[in-house]
VOGUVO-551931 format. One record per residue (C-alpha): residue in one letter; y, z, x. Coordinates in steps of 0.001 Angstrom, whole numbers, padded with zeros to 6 digits, always signed. Layout:
% VOGUVO-551931
AYZX
...
***
This chain:
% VOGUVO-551931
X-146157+003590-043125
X-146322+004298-039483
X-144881+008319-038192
X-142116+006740-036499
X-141124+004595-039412
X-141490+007659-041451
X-139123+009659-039255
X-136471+006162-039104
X-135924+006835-042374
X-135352+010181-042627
X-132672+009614-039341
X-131312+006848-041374
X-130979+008619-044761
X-128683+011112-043134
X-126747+008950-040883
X-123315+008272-042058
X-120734+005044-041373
X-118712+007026-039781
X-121220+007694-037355
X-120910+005338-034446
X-122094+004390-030849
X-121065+001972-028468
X-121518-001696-028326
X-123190-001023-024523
X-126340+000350-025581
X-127423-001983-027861
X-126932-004668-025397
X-129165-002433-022959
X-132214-002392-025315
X-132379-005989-025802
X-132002-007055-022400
X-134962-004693-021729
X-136589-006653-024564
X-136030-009768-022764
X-136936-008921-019282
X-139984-006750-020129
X-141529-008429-023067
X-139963-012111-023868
X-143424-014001-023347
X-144298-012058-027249
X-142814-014351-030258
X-142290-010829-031834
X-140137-009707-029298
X-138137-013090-029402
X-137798-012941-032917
X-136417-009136-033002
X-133767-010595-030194
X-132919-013153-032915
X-132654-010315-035278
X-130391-007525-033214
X-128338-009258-030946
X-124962-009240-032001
X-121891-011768-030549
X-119790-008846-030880
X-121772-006495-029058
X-118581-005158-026540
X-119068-002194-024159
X-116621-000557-025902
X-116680-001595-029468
X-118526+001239-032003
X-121301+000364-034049
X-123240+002334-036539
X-125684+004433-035184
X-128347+003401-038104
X-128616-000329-036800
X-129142+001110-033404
X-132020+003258-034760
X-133515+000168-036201
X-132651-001690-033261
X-134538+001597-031052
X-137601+001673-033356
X-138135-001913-033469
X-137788-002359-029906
X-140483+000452-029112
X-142723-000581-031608
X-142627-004363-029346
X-143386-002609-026319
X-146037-000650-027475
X-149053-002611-025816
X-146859-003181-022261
X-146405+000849-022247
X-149783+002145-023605
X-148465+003969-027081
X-145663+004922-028738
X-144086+007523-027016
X-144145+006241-023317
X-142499+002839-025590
X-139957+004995-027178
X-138824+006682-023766
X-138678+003271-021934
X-135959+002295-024716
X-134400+005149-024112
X-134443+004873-020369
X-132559+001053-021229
X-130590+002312-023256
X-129500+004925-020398
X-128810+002531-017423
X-126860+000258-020038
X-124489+003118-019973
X-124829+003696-016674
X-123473+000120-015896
X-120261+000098-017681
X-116658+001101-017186
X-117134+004601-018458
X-120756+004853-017052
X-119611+003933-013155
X-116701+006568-013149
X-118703+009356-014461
X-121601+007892-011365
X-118280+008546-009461
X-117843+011894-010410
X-120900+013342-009797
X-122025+011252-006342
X-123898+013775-003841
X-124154+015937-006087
X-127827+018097-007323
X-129253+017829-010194
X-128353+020442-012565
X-124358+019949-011405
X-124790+016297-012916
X-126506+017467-015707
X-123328+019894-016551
X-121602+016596-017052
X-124419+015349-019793
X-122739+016234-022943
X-119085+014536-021571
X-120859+011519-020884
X-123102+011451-023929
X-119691+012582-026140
X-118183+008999-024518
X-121025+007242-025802
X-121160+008704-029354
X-118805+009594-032277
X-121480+012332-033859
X-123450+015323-032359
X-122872+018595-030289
X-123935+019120-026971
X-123338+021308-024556
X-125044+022724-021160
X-126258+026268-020102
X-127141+026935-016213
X-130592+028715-015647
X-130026+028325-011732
X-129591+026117-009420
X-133004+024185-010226
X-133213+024349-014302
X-130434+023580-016629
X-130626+023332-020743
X-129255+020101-022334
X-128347+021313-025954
X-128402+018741-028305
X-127344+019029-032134
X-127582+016750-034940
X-128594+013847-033317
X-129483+011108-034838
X-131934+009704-031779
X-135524+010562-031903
X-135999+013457-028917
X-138088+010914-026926
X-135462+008664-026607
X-133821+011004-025080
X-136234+012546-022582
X-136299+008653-021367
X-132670+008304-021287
X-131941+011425-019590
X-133498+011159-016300
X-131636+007731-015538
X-128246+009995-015272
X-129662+013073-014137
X-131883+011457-011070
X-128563+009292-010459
X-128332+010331-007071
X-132432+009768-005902
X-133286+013259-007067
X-136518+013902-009392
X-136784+016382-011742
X-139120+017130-015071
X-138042+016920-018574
X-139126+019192-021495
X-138172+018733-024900
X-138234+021887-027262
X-137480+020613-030972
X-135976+022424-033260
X-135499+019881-036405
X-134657+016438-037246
X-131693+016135-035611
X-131541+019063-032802
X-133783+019523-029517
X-132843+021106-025840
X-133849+019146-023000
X-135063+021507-020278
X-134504+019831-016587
X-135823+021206-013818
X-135936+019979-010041
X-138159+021454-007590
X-135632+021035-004551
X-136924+018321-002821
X-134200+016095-000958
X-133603+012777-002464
X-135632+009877-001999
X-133268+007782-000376
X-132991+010330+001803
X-136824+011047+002470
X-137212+007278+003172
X-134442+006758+006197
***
């Protein structure tokens, strides 16, 4: 059995029903499926297989067919993305700008617009809380360039997340580096850090 399959399971034997995310990220990862890799029958056959009529933004789901819906998803990418992690953070990145895009997603855009780095990631565990019924997160400032994501029983492999990250952090045309440090299973920080430069948009006018 393949290492990520390995580690699905042991995500999915702890996962409980009660443990729930919304109906918006599952309709991210498959229309990244479709637009990045619907020319391979195995992609169009795991669309056949995930996608869900009652996929609403705002409806919950459980949070172990969105780990098989992750897995499978970055195990179809594979080839376009060179390996298994770069697959597993481009799922993650999908899954991130599906959230992005809805109600909840814009207004939280909203709140931090103009704002650096490291002030939008202090919003990170609100917005991933919105998102999620399970998990503790929560945010310590190094300084005004490196910030701490703390993330706690989890059940989303830590790549996902250094792909999904960036899409909110960088909202505002601001780079920065991720670094995972993981702890166990389910628990990882996410160390951001931005070197100062000005935005892009702003570098390009």
């Amino acid at each position: 059995m393949p290492q990520d399959r390995v580690d699905l399971e042991k995500r999915l034997r702890v996962a409980r029903p009660s443990d729930v995310v919304k109906g918006a990220l599952f309709n991210g990862v498959c229309a990244a499926i479709q637009s990045l890799a619907l020319d391979d029958p195995a992609a169009r056959q795991l669309l056949v297989r995930h996608r869900k009529a009652h996929w609403r933004e705002f409806t919950d789901h459980p949070v172990a067919d969105y780990l098989n819906l992750v897995i499978d998803a970055a195990e179809v990418l594979e080839p376009r993305f060179g390996g298994a992690v770069p697959a597993l953070r481009a799922v993650g990145a999908a899954g991130g700008r599906a959230f992005l895009a809805s109600l909840v997603g814009r207004l939280a855009v909203r709140a931090v617009a103009n704002r650096d780095p490291i002030d939008v990631l202090s919003h990170a565990p609100a917005v991933y809380g919105a998102s999620a019924s399970y998990g503790k997160r929560w945010f310590t400032r190094i300084n005004d360039r490196t910030g701490i994501f703390h993330c706690r029983e989890d059940f989303l492999p830590p790549d996902y997340h250094v792909g999904l990250l960036p899409e909110g952090v960088q909202v505002n045309g601001h780079r920065v580096r991720i670094e995972a440090n993981v702890f166990d299973l389910l628990g990882a920080d996410y160390r951001v850090t931005w070197d100062g430069s000005p935005p892009e948009r702003a570098q390009t006018t």
